[in-house]
C-alpha positions as CSV (number, residue, x, y, z in Angstrom):
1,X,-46.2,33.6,17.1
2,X,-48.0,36.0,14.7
3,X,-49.7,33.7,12.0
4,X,-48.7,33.9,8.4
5,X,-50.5,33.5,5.2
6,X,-48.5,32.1,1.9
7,X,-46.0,35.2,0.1
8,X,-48.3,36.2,-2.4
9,X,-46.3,34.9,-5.8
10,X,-48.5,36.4,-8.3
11,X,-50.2,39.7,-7.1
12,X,-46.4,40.9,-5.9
13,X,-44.4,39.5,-8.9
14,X,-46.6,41.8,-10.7
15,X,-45.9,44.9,-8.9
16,X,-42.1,43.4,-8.9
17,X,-42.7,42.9,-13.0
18,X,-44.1,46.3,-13.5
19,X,-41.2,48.0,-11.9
20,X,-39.3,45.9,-13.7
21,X,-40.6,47.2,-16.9
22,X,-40.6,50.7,-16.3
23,X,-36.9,50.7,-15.8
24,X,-36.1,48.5,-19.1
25,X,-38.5,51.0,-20.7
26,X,-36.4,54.0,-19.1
27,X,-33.4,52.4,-19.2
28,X,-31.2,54.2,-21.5
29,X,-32.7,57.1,-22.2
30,X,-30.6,60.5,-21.7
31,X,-27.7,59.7,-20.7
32,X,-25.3,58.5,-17.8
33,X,-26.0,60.0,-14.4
34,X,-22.4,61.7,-13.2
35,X,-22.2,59.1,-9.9
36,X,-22.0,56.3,-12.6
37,X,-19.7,58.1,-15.1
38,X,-17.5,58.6,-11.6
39,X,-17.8,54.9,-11.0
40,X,-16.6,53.7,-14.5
41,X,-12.9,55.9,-14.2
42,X,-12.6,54.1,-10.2
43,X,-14.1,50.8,-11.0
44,X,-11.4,50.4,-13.8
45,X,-8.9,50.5,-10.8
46,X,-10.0,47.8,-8.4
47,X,-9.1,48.2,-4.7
48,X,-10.4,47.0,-1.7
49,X,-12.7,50.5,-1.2
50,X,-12.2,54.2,-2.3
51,X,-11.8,57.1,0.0
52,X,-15.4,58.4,-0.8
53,X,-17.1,54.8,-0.1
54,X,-16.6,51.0,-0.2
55,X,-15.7,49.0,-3.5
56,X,-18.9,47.0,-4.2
57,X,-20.8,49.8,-6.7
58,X,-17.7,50.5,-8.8
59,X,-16.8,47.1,-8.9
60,X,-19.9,46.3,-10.1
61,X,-20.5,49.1,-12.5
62,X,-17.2,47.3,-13.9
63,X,-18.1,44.0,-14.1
64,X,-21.4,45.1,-16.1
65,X,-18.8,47.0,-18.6
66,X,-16.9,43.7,-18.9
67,X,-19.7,41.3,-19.3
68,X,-22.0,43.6,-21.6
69,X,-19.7,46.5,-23.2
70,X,-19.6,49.9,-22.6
71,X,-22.8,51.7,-22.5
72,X,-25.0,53.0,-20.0
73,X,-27.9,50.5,-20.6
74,X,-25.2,47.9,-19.4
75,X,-24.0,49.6,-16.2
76,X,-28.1,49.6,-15.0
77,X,-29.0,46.0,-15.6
78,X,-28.2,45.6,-11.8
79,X,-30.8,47.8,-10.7
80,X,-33.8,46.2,-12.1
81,X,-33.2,43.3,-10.4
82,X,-32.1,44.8,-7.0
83,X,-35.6,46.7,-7.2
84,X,-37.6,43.8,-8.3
85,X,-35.9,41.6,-5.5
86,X,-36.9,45.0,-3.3
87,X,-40.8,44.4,-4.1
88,X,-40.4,40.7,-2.6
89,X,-38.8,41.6,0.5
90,X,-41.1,44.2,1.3
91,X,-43.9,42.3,0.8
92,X,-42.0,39.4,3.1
93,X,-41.7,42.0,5.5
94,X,-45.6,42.7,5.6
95,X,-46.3,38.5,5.2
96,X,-44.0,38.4,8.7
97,X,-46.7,40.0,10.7
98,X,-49.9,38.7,9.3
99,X,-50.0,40.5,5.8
100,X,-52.2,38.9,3.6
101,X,-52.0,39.4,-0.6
102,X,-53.8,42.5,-0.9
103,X,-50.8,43.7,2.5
104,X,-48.3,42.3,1.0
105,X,-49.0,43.7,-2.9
106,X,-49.2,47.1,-1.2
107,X,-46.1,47.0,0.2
108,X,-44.4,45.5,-2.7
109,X,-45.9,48.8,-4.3
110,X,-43.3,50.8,-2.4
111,X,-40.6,50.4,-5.0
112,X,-43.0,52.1,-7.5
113,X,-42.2,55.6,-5.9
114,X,-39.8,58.2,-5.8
115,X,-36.8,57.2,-4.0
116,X,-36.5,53.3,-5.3
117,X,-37.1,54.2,-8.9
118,X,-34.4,56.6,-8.7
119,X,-31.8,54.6,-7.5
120,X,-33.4,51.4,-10.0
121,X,-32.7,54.1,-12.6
122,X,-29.8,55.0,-11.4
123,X,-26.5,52.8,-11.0
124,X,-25.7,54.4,-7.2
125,X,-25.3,52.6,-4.1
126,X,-28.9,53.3,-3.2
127,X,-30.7,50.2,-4.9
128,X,-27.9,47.8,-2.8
129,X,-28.2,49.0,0.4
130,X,-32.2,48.9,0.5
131,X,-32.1,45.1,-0.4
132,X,-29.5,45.0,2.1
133,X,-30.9,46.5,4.6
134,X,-34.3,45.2,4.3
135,X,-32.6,41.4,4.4
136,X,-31.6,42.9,8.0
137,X,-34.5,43.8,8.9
138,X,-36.4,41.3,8.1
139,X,-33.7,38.6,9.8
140,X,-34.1,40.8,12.5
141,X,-37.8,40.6,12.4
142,X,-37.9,36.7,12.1
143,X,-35.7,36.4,14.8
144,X,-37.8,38.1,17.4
145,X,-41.0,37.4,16.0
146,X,-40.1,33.4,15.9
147,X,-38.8,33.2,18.5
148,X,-35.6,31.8,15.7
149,X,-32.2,33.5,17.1
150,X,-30.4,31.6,14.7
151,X,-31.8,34.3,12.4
152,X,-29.1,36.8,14.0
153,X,-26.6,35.0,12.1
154,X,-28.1,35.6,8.9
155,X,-29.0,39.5,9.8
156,X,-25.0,39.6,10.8
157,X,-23.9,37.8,7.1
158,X,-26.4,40.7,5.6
159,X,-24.7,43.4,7.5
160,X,-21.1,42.3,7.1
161,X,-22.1,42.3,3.1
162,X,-23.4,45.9,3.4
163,X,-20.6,46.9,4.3
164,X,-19.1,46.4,1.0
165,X,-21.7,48.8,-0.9
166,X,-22.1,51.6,2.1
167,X,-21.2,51.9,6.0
168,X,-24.4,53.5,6.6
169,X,-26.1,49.8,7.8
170,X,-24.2,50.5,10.9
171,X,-26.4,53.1,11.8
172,X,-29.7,50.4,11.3
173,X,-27.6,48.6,13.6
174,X,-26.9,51.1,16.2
175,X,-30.4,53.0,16.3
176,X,-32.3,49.1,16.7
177,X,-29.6,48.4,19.5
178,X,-30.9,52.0,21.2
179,X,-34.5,50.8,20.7
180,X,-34.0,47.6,22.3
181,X,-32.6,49.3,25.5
182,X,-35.3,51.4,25.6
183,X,-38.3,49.2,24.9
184,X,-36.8,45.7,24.6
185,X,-36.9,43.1,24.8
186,X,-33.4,43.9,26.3
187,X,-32.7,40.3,27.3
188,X,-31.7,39.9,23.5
189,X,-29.3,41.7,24.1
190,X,-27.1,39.3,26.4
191,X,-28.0,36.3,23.8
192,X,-25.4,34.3,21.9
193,X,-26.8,34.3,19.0
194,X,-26.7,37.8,18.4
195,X,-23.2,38.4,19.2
196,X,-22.4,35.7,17.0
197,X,-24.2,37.3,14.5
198,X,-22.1,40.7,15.6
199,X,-19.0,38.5,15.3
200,X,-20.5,37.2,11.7
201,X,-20.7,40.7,10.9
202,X,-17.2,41.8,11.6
203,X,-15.8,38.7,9.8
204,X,-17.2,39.1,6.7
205,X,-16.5,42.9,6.9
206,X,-13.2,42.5,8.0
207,X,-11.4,43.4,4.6
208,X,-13.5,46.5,4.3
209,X,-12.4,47.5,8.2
210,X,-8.8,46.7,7.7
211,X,-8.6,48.9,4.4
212,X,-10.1,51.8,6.1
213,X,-7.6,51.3,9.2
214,X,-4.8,51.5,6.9
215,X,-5.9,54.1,5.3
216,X,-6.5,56.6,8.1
217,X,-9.8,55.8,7.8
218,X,-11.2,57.8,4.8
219,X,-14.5,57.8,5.0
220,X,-14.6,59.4,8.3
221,X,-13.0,62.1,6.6
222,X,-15.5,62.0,3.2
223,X,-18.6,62.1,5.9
224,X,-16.8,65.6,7.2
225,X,-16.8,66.6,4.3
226,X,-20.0,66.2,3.5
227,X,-21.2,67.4,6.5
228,X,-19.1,70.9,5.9
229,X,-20.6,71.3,2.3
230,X,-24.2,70.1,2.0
231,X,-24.6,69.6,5.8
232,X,-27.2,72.9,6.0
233,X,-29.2,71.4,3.3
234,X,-29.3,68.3,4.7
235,X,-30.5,68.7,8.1
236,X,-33.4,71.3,6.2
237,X,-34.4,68.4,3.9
238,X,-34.2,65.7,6.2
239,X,-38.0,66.0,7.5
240,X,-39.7,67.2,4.2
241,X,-37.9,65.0,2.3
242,X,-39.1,61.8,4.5
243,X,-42.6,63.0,3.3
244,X,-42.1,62.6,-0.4
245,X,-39.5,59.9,-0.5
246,X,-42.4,57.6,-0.9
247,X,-44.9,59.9,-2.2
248,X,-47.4,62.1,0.1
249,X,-50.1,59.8,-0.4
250,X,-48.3,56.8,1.0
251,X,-47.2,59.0,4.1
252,X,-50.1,57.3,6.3
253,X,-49.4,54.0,5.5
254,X,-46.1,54.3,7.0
255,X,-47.1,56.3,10.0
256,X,-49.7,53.5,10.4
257,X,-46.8,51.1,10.7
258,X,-45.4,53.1,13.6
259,X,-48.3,53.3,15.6
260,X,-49.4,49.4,14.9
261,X,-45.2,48.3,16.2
262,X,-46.6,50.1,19.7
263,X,-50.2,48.9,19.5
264,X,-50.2,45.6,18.9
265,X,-48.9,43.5,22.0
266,X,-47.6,40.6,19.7
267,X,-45.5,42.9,17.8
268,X,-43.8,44.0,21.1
269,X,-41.0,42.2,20.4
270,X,-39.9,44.1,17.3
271,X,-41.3,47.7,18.8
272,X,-37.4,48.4,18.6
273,X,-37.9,49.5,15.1
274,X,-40.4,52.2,16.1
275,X,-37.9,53.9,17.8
276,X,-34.9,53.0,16.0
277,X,-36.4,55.2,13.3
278,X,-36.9,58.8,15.1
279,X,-34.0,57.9,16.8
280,X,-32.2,57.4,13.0
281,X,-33.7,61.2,12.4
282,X,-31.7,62.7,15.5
283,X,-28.3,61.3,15.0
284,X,-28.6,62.2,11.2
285,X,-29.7,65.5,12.1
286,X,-26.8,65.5,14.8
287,X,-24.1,64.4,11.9
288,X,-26.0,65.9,9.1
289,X,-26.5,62.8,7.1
290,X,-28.1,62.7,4.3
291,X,-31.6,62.7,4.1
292,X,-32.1,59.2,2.1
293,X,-29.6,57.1,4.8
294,X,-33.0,56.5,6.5
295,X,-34.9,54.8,3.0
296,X,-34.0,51.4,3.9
297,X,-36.3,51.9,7.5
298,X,-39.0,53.9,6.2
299,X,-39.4,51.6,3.7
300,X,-39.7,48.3,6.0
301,X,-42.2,50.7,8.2
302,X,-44.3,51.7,4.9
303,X,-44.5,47.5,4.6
304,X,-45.4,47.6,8.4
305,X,-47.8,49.8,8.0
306,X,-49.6,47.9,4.7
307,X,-51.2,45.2,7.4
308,X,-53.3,48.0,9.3
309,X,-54.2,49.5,6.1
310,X,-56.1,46.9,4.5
311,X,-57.0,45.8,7.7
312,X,-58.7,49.5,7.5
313,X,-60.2,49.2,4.2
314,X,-62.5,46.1,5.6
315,X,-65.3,45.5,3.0
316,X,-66.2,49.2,2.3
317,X,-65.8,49.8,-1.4
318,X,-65.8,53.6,-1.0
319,X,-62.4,53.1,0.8
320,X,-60.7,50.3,-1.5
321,X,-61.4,52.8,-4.6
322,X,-59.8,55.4,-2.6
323,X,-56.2,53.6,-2.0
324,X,-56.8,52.5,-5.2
325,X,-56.3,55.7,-6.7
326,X,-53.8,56.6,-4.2
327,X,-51.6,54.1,-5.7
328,X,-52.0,55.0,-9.2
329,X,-51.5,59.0,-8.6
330,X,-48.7,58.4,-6.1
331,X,-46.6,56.0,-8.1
332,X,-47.7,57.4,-11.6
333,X,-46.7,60.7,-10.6
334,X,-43.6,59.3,-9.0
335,X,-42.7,57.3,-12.4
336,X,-43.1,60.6,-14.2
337,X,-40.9,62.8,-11.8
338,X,-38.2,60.1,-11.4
339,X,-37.4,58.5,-14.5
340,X,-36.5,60.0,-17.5
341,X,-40.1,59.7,-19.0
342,X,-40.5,63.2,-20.9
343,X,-39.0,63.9,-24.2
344,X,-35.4,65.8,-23.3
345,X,-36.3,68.7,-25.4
346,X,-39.4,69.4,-23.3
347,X,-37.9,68.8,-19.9
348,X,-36.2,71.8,-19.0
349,X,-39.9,73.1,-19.2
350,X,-41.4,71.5,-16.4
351,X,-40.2,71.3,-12.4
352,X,-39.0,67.8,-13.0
353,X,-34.8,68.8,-13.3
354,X,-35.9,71.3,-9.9
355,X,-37.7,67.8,-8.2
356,X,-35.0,65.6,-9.2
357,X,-31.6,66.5,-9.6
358,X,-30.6,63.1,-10.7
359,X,-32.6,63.9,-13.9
360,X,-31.0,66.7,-14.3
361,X,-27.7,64.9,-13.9
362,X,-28.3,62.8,-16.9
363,X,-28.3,66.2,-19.4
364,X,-25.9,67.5,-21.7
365,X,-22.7,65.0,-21.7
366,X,-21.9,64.7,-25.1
367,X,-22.7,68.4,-25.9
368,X,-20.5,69.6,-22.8
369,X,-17.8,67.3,-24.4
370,X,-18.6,69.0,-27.7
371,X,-17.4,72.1,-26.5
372,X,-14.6,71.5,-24.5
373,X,-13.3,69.7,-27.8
374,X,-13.5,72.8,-29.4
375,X,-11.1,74.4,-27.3
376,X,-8.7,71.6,-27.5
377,X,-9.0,71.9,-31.2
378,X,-8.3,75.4,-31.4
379,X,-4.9,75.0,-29.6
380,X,-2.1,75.7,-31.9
381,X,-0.5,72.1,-33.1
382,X,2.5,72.3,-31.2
383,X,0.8,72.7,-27.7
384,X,-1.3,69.3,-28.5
385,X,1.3,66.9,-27.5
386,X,2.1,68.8,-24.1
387,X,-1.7,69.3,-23.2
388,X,-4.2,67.5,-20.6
389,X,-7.5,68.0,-19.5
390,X,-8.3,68.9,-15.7
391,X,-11.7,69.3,-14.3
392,X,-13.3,70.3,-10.9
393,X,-15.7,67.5,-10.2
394,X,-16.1,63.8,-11.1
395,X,-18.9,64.1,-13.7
396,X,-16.8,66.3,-16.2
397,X,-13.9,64.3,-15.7
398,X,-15.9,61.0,-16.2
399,X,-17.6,62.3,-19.5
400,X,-14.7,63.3,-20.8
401,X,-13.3,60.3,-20.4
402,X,-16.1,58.2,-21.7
403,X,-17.0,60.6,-24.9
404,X,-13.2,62.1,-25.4
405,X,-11.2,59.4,-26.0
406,X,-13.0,58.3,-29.0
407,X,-13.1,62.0,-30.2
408,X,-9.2,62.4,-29.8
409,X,-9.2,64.4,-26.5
410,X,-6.2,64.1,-24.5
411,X,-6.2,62.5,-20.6
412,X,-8.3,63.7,-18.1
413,X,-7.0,64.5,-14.3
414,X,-9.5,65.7,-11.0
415,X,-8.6,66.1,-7.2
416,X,-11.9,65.2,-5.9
417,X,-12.8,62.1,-4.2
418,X,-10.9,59.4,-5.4
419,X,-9.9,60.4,-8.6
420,X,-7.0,62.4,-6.9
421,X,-5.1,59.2,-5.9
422,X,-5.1,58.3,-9.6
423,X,-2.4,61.4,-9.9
424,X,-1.3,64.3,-11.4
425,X,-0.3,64.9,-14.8
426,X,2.9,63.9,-16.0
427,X,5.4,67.0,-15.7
428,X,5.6,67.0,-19.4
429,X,2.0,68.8,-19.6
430,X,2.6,72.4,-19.8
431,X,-0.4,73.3,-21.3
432,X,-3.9,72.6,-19.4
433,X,-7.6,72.8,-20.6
434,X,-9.5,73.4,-17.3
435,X,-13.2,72.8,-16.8
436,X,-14.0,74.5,-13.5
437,X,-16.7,76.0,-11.7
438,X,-14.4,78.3,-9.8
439,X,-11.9,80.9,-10.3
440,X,-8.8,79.5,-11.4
441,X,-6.7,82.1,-10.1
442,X,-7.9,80.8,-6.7
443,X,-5.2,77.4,-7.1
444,X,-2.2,79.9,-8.0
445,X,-0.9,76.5,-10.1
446,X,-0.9,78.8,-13.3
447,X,0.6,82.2,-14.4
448,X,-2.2,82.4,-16.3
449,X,-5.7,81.1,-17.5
450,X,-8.1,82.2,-20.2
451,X,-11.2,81.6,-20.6
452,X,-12.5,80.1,-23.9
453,X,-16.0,78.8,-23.4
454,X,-19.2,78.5,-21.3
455,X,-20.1,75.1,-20.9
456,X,-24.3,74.6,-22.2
457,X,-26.5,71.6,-22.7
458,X,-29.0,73.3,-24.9
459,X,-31.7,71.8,-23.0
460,X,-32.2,74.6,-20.9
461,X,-31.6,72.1,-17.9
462,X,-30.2,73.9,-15.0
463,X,-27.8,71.5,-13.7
464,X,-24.2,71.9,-12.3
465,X,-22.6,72.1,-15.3
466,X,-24.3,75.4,-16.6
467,X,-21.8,76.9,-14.6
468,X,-18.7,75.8,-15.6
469,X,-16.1,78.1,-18.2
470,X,-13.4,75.8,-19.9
471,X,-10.2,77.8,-19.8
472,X,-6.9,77.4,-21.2
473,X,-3.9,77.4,-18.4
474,X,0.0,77.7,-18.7
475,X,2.9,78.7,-16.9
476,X,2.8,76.0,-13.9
477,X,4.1,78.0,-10.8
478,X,5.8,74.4,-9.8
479,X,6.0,70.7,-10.6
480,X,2.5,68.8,-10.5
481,X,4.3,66.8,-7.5
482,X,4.0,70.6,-5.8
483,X,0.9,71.4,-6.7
484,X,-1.5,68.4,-7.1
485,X,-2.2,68.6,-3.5
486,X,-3.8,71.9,-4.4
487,X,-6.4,70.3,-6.2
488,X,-8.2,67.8,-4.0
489,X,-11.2,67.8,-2.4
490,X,-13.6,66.0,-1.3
491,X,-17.5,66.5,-2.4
């Protein structure tokens, strides 16, 4: 059994503590991102999961509006803990094979990059399924590396949780199953305790499983999808994108924790992961997955791979100033690129919004609001009562109805994802204000549809929105009953 030295309280609470910070500091500047304006319109309508993923994330984007009001400070509270408690299970991850402090406060140092701040920042289902999956992993790991089966049953109670925030643990599962067979220790595979910890898994996932069986299994149909839309840009980005999830200069740290899981003989027994992780790369490229369903491995690797890097940096000062700065570019530049650090009038200027769309994504609510008010405001009196507001995606519909309300605006419908099952518009709306990216003559639901604005954040942020016209429909061609189904997609 590979020796272990104490978890490094101080030296990782700091790195957990400054991540910490940075978020609280960042935490409510700009504005909502439009996956957490989506989750507040689902999360007000509980269910057992939605047709685009599972309930956990909107249920708890809902909970946070319940307990601390309405705001967007309130819906990220979640994330600074789930990316603090990250730090700690990274660095638990290096302490399992021999990391010392100076390992394991490197590999808490992996949330202070691109990828984990973002979803920290960011209430997504991201910053969830790393400290889930990183709980399996790390079961996993202290099962083979103790010799301790009984920790199958606590990697199964991790995965049947994950399950409730995102299916994609299933693929951790599948690709370290395929790595067993090929390099073992294959004789795992006929033990007890890890098919009870299969069976634990199922169990506890159970509700998630039924709701997608009675459902005609949804997100089967949201990962086509997917696949049909963004699948080219996925399987280009999948490679580079593994490069700067945690910043290029951390690259060999986690390359060094695939080549130390073949290397050393004691870690033999968890040499699974070193293949479970190409192996992840295929079948994503095969289903065109996105490119950040792998985070939750690379990051336990980039932990790995902090043992034979300090192990590398001996006593030779030259080298323990050069990770030094390392660190500080890599994560200082990440902190700059993925939080929303810069002043919002000055952003549009740099590549930030081009590095990170989900910077971009925060831009221009209220002022895209702004102008679709003006339209409603401009309809003659009598067509006020019989008017609604449709949009094409989730973000517009979701500011609209976080900033609209308040300003007067009538209720907001979409077709995609799961705001379609919400339903149409009551038959009584014969008038619509439509915020599209498209053509609306495409739908054929109107005899006709002017257009009244251009939809601008000001910022000079290029961001999906800076395409959009609001126009002004009428003359249904049929019921909404008829033509709702029209309207959905799924994106």
């Amino acid at each position: 059994m590979t020796p272990r030295a104490p978890l490094a309280w101080k030296p990782v609470g700091a790195v957990a503590g400054a991540a910490f910070l940075v978020l609280l500091l960042t935490i409510g500047r700009y504005d909502y991102h439009r996956d957490e304006l989506y989750f507040r319109m689902v999360g007000a309508h509980p269910k057992w999961g939605y047709v685009d993923q599972p309930p956990f994330t909107p249920l708890m984007v809902r909970g946070c509006i319940e307990l601390f009001g309405d705001t967007v400070w309130a819906i990220r509270i979640p994330g600074l803990f789930f990316i603090a408690g990250a730090a700690f299970l990274l660095a638990l991850v290096a302490r399992e094979i021999g990391g010392g402090a100076l390992a394991q406060t490197l590999a808490a140092a992996g949330v202070l990059t691109t990828f984990p701040l973002v979803a920290g920042h960011i209430t997504i289902t991201a910053a969830p399924d790393l400290v889930m999956w990183l709980l399996v992993i790390l079961s996993l790991m202290r099962a083979l590396l103790r010799d301790s089966p009984r920790y199958f049953l606590w990697a199964g109670l991790f995965a049947g949780i994950a399950l409730y925030n995102k299916h994609l643990v299933i693929l951790l599962l599948l690709t370290f199953a395929a790595g067993l067979l090929a390099v073992g220790p294959r004789g795992v595979l006929a033990t007890k305790w890890l098919w009870a910890g299969a069976g634990i898994a199922v169990i506890v996932g159970l509700p998630n499983l039924l709701y997608q069986i009675a459902n005609d299994f949804p997100q089967i149909h949201m990962a086509g999808a997917l696949a049909e839309n963004k699948g080219d840009d996925a399987r280009i980005t999948l490679l580079p994108l593994q490069l700067l999830w945690l910043g290029p200069f951390f690259v060999p740290v986690w390359v060094a924790g695939l080549v130390t899981l073949w290397r050393r003989p004691e870690l033999r027994p968890v040499r699974a992961f070193a293949v479970a992780y190409p192996l992840m790369l295929v079948l994503l490229f095969v289903i065109a997955g996105q490119p950040y369903y792998s985070f939750g491995l690379l990051a336990a690797l980039f932990a790995i791979g902090a043992v034979p890097t300090v192990r590398w940096l001996g006593d030779r000062t030259a080298r323990r100033w050069l990770l030094g700065a390392a660190v500080v570019v890599n994560c200082g530049v990440a902190i700059v690129s993925s939080l929303p650090v810069l002043p919002i009038g000055v952003v549009g200027d740099t590549p930030v919004p081009a590095m990170n769309q989900g910077i971009s994504d925060e831009i221009g609510w209220p002022r895209y609001v702004a102008q679709v008010k003006a339209v409603y405001d401009a309809l003659p009196a009598e067509d006020k009562p019989r008017t609604v507001l449709l949009t094409g995606n989730y973000g517009e519909a979701g500011s609209l109805d976080r900033y609209g309300k308040p300003l007067g605006l009538p209720d907001v419908y979409s077709g995609q994802n799961e705001l379609w099952y919400l339903g149409p518009p009551p038959e009584s709306a014969t008038v619509v204000v439509l915020v599209s990216q498209g053509d609306p003559a495409r739908s054929k639901a109107f005899g006709s549809c002017e257009e009244r604005a251009h939809l601008d954040n000001g910022y000079g942020v290029d961001n999906e929105e800076q395409t959009a016209r609001v126009y002004v429909c009428r003359d249904r061609t049929g019921t909404w009953a008829e033509l709702w189904p029209r309207f959905q997609h799924f994106d």
